[in-house]
PLY file of the C-alpha trace (Angstrom):
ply
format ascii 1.0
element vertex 397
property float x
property float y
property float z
element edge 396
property int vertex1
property int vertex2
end_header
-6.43 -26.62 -23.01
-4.87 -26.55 -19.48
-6.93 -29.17 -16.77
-7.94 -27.37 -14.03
-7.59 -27.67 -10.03
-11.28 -26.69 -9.93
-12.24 -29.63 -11.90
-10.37 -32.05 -10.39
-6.84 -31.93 -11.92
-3.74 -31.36 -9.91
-2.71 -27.99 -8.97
-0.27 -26.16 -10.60
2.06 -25.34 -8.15
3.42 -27.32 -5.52
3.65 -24.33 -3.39
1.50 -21.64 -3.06
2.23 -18.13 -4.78
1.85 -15.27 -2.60
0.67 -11.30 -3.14
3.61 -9.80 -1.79
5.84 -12.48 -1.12
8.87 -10.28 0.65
12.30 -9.20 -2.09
15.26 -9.91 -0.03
18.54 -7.89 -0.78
22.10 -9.48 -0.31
21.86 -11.79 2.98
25.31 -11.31 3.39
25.43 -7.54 2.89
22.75 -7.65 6.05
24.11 -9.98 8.22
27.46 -7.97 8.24
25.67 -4.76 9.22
23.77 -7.18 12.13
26.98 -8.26 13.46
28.17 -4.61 13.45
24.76 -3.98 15.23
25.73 -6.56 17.97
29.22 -5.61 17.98
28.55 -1.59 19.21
25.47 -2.86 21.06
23.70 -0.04 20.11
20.45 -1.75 19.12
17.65 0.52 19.24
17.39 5.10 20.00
18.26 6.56 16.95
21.78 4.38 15.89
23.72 4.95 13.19
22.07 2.52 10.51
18.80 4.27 11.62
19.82 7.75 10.91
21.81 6.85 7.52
18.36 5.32 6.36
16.79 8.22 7.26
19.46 10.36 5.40
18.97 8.06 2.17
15.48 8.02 2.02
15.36 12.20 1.77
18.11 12.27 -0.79
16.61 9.95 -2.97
12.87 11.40 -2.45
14.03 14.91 -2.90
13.01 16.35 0.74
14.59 17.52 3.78
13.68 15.60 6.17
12.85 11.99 7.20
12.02 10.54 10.31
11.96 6.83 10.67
9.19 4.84 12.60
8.45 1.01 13.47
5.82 1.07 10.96
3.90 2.98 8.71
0.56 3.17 10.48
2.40 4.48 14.09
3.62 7.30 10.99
0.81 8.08 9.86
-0.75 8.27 13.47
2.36 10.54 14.24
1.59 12.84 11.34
-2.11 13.13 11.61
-1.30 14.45 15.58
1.37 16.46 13.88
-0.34 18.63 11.79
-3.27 18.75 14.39
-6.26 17.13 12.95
-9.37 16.67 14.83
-12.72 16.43 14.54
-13.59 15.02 10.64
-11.10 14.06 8.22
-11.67 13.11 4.91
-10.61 9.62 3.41
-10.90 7.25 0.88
-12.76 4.20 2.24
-11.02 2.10 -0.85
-7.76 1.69 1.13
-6.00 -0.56 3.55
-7.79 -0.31 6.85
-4.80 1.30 8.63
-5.70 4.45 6.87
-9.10 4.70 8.87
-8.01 3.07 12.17
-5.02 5.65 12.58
-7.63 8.61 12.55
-10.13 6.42 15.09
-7.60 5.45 17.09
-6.79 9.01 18.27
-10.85 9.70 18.78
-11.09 11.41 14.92
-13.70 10.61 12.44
-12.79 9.40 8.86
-15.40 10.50 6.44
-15.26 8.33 4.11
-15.16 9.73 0.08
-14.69 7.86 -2.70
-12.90 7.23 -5.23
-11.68 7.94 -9.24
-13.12 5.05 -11.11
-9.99 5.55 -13.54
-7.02 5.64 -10.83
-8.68 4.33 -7.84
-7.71 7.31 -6.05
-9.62 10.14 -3.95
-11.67 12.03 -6.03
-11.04 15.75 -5.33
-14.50 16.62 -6.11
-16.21 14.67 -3.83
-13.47 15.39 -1.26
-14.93 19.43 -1.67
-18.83 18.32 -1.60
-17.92 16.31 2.18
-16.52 19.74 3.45
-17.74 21.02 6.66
-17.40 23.33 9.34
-15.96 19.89 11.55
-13.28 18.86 8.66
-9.84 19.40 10.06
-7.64 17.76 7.01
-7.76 15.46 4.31
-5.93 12.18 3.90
-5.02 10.79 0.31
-3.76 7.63 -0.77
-1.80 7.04 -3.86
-2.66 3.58 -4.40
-0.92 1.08 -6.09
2.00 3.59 -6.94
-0.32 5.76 -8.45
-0.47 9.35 -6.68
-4.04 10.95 -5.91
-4.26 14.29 -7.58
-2.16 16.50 -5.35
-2.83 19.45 -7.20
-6.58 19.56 -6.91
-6.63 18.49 -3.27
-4.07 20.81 -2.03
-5.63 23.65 -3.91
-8.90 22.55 -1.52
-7.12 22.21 1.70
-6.16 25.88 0.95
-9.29 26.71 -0.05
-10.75 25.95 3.03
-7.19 25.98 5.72
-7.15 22.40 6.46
-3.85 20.23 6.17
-3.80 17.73 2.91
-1.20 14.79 4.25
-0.90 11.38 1.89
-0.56 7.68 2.46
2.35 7.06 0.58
2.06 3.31 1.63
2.47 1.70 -1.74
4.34 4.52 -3.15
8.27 4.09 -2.56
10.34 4.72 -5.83
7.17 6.34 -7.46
7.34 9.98 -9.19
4.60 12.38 -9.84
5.00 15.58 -11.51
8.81 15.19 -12.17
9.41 14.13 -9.26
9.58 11.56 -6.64
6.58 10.89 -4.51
7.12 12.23 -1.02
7.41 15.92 -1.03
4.15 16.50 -1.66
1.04 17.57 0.93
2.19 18.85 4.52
4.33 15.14 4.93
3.74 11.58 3.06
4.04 8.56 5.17
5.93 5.22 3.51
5.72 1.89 4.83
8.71 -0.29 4.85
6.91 -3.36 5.93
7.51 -6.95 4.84
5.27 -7.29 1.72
6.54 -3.70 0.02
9.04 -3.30 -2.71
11.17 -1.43 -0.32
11.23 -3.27 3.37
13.02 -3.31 6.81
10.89 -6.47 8.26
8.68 -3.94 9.93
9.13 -0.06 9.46
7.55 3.19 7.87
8.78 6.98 8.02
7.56 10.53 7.96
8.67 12.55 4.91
8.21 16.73 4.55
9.82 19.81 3.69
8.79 21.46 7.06
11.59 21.05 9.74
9.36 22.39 12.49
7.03 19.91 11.51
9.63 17.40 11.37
11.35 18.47 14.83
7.86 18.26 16.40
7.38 14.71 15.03
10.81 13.47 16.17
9.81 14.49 20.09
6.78 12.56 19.51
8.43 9.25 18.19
10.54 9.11 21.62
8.27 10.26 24.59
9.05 13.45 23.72
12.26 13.62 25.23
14.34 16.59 23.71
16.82 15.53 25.67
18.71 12.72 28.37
16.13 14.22 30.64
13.86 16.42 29.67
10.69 15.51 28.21
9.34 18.69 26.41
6.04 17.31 24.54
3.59 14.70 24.97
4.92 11.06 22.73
4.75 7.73 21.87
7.05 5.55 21.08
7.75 4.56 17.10
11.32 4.73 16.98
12.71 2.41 14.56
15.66 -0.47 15.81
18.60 -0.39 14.01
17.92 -4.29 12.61
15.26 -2.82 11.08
17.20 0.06 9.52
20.18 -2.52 8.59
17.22 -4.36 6.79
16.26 -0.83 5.16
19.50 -0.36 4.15
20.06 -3.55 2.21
16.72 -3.25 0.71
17.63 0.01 -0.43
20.98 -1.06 -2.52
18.36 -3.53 -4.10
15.28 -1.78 -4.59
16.05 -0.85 -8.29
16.99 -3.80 -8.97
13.50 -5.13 -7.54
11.50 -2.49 -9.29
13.24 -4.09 -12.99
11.63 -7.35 -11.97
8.29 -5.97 -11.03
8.49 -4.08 -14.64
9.55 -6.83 -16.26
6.38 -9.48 -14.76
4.21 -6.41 -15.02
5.16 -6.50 -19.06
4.74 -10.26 -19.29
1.73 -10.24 -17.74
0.39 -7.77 -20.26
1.19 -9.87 -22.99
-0.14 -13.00 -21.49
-3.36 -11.50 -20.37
-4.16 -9.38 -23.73
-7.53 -10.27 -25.41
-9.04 -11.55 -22.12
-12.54 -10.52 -22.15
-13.57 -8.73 -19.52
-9.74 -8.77 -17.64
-8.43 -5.44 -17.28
-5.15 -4.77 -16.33
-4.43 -1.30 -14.37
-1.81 0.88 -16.29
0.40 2.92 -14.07
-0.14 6.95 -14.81
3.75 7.47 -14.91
4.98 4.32 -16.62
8.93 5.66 -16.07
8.36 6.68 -12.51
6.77 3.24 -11.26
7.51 0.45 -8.80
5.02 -2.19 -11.10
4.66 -3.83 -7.36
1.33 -4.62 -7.98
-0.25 -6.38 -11.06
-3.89 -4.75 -10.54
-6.79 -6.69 -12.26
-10.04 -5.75 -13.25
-12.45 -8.34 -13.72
-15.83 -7.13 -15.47
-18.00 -8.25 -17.98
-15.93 -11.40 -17.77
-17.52 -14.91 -18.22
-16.67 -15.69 -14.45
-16.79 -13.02 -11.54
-14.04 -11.81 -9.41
-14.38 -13.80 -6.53
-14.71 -17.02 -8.69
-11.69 -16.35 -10.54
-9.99 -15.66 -7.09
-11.04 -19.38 -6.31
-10.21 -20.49 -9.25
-6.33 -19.50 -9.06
-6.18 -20.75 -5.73
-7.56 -23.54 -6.55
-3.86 -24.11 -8.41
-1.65 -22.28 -5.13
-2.21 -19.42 -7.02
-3.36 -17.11 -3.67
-4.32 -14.02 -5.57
-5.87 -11.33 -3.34
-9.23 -9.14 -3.13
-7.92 -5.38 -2.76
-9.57 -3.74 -0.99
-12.45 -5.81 -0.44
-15.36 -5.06 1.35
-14.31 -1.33 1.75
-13.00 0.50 4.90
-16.77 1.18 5.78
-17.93 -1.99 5.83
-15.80 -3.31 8.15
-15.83 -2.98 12.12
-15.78 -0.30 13.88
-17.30 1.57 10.89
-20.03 -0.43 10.07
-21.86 0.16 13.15
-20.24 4.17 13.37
-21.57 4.96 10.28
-23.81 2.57 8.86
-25.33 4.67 6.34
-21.45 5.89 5.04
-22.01 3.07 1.79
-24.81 5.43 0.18
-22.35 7.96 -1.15
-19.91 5.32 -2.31
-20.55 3.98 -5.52
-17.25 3.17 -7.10
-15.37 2.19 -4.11
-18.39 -0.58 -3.91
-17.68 -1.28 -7.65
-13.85 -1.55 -6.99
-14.33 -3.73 -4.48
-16.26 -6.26 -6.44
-14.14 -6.20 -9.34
-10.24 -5.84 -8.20
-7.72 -8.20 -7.53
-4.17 -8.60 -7.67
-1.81 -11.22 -8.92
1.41 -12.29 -7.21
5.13 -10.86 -8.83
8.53 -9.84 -6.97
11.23 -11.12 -7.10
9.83 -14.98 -6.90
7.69 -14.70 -9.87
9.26 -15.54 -12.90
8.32 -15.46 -16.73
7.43 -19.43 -16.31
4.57 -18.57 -13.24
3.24 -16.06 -15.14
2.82 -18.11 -18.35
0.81 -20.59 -16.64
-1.32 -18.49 -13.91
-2.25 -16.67 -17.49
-3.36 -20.07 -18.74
-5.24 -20.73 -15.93
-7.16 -17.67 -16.05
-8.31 -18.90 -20.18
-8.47 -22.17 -19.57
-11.54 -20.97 -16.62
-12.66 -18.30 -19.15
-13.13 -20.84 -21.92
-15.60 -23.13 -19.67
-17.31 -20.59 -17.38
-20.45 -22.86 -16.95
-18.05 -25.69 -16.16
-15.95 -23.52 -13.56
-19.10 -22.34 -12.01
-20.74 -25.70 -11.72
-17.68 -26.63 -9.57
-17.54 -23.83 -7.35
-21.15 -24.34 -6.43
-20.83 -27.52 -5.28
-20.40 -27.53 -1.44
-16.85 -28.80 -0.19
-16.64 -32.61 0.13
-19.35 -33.19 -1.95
-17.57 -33.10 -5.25
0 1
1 2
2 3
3 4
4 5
5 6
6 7
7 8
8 9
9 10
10 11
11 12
12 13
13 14
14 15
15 16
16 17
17 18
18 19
19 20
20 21
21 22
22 23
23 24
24 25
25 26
26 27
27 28
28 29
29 30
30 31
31 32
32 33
33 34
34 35
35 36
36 37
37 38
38 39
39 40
40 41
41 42
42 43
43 44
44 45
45 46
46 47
47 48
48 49
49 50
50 51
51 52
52 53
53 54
54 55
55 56
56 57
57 58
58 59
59 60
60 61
61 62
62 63
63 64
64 65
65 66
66 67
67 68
68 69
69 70
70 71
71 72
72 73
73 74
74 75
75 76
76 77
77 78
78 79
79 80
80 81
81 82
82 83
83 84
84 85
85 86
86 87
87 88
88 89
89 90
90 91
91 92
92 93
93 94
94 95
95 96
96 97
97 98
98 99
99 100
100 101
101 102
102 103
103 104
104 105
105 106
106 107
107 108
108 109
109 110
110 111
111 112
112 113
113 114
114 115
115 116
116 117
117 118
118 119
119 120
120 121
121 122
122 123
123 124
124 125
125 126
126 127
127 128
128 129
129 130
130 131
131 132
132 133
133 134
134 135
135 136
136 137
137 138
138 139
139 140
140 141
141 142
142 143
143 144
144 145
145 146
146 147
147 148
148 149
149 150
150 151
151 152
152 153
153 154
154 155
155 156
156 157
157 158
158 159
159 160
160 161
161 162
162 163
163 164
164 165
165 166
166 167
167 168
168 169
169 170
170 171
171 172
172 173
173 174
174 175
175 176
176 177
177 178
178 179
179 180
180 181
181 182
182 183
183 184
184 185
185 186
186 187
187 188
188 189
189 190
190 191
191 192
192 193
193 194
194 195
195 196
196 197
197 198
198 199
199 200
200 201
201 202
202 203
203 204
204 205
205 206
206 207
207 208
208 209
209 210
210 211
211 212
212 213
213 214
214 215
215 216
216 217
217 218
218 219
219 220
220 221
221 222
222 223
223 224
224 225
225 226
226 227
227 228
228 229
229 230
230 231
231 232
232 233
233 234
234 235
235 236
236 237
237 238
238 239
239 240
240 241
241 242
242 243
243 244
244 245
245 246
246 247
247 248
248 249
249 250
250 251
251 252
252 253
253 254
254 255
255 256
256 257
257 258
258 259
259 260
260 261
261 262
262 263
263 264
264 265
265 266
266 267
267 268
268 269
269 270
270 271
271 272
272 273
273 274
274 275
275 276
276 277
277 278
278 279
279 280
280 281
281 282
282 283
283 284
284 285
285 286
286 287
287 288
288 289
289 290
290 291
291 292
292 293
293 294
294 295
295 296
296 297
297 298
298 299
299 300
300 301
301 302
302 303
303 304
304 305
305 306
306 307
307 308
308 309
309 310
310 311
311 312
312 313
313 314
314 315
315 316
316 317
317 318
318 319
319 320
320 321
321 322
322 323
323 324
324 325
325 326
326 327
327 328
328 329
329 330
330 331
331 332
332 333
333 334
334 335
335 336
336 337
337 338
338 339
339 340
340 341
341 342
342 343
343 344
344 345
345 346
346 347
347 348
348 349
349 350
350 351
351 352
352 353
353 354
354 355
355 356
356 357
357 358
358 359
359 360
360 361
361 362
362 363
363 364
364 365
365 366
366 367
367 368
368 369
369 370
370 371
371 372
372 373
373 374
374 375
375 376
376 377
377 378
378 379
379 380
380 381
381 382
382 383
383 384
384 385
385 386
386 387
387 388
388 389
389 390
390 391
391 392
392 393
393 394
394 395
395 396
């Protein structure tokens, strides 16, 4: 049986192993489109590289139109203005804070709903029971690939004429219903940042069928300038540089060949982890239509909790992550907002005790995964051993 760090052995890895350790594309592939960049010293305003990622990014998700931003939360910010919510909006509190904070930051209120135990994803019908006269739209997330259920929430947006827009964060490369993820709702927002299967350093874009829509949110990216000197509608500015797009770009002629790798750890990972008590691995809903960028865990009923097995594995470099722990609404400014938003939120506070993810990409190999598996036993074979450990106060081991 495997020595563990916990117990005094020596750690595992040498270096640590992150949760969403960037995939890099061909380096030389990018610098050649920098040195182009340099070369027309047109760095930044809506370049060429810029506007062929754009024109990628709709072919391959099967909409008209896509507007590039610096990041995904200045997209979703841009959206949420777009399709003019006010007011309430409805949103999962078992999400990345950036969700929340892009409806506060414009003076709107997230109510916060929870979640499907099953997919982790807003539950439609306690989306309809949060309804009132002050909801102005509702904000989904398809988390970890997996897309809410667009069907039943856009059937209540209609129901009651509010726009139903989704976070589309961890989504890139995903389908749903036949096809690709971002067509759906009034526009889906992607982010292209660092630690996503699909990245340009920093980035995100706007995705939607509606051109107005999509005219509207290009003014608002620039200033809204509609021209050299003519500002026509009250902006911002998220354009996106054209580094960033170059970056796009090279992730994009990789980005298959980065989802193979996730499927391929996500498989191992099965295999190593099967007939873990208590260790539940999430299962996408559309196994062919998947990025596999995260390996999902559910730890209940287990010998050791969550948060000791997260200490465990770091223990060895392994630096597996809490998602999304402590929920949306227990963290600032919400907590003191709405302090009483937690009563109505049973399984996001059972998701957040339970979940955490394990590092893959494209720097995880079948070797890593064999022995962060046999870490996990080894601590699940001696639980009163492993918690023994962790109770004892650093430096007095």
């Amino acid at each position: 049986m495997r020595d563990l760090a916990i117990l005094g052995a020596e750690p595992a890895f040498p270096e640590a192993l992150h949760v969403g350790r960037p995939n890099l594309g061909d380096r030389e592939r990018f610098v050649q489109r920098v040195e182009d960049i340099f070369d027309r010293r047109w760095l930044t305003n809506n370049g060429p590289y810029v506007q062929g990622f754009e024109r990628l990014v709709a072919e391959r998700c099967g909409v008209r139109e896509c507007i590039a931003t610096c990041n995904g939360t200045i997209a979703l910010e841009l959206l949420i203005r777009g399709v003019g919510m006010e007011g309430e909006v409805i949103v999962p509190s078992y999400t990345f804070v950036a969700t929340a904070h892009a409806l506060q930051w414009q003076g709107i209120r997230p109510v916060f709903c929870d979640v499907d135990p099953a997919t982790h994803t807003l539950d439609p019908a306690r989306v309809e029971e949060l309804i009132t006269p002050n909801t102005t739209g509702i904000v989904g997330v398809h988390l970890w690939g997996n897309a809410c259920d667009t069907t039943a929430l856009e059937a209540v947006g209609r129901k009651h004429g509010i726009p139903v827009i989704f976070d589309a964060s961890h989504a890139f490369g995903c389908r749903h219903q036949g096809r690709p993820i971002g067509g759906f709702g009034a526009g889906e927002v992607f982010s292209f940042h660092a630690t996503k299967v699909l990245n340009c350093f920093e980035g995100g874009a706007i995705l939607t069928d509606d051109q107005e829509l999509a005219e509207k949110l290009r003014l608002m990216r620039n200033f809204g300038f509609e021209s050299k000197d003519n500002v026509v509608y009250l902006g911002s500015n998220g354009k996106m540089s054209e580094v960033s797009a170059a970056m796009g770009l090279t992730s994009l002629e990789s980005v298959d060949e980065f989802v193979g790798i996730n499927r391929r750890n996500f498989e191992l990972y099965r295999e190593e982890l099967r007939g873990l008590t208590g260790v539940r691995l999430l299962e996408p809903l559309h196994p062919e239509g998947f990025n596999y960028h995260y390996v999902v865990l559910e730890i209940e009923g287990a010998e050791l909790s969550r948060d000791q097995m997260v200490q465990v594995l770091e223990a060895e470099n392994v630096l597996a992550r809490r998602y999304f722990f402590p929920g949306v609404h227990n963290m600032e400014p919400y907590r003191s907002l709405q302090p009483m938003a937690g009563l109505p939120l049973p399984q996001t506070a059972r998701l957040s005790d339970i979940v955490m993810t394990l590092p893959t990409g494209t720097s995880v190999g079948k070797s890593e995964i064999e022995v962060i598996a046999s870490i996990m036993r080894a601590a699940l074979c001696r639980p009163e051993q492993v918690a023994e450990a962790l109770a004892v106060p650093s430096g007095d081991a």
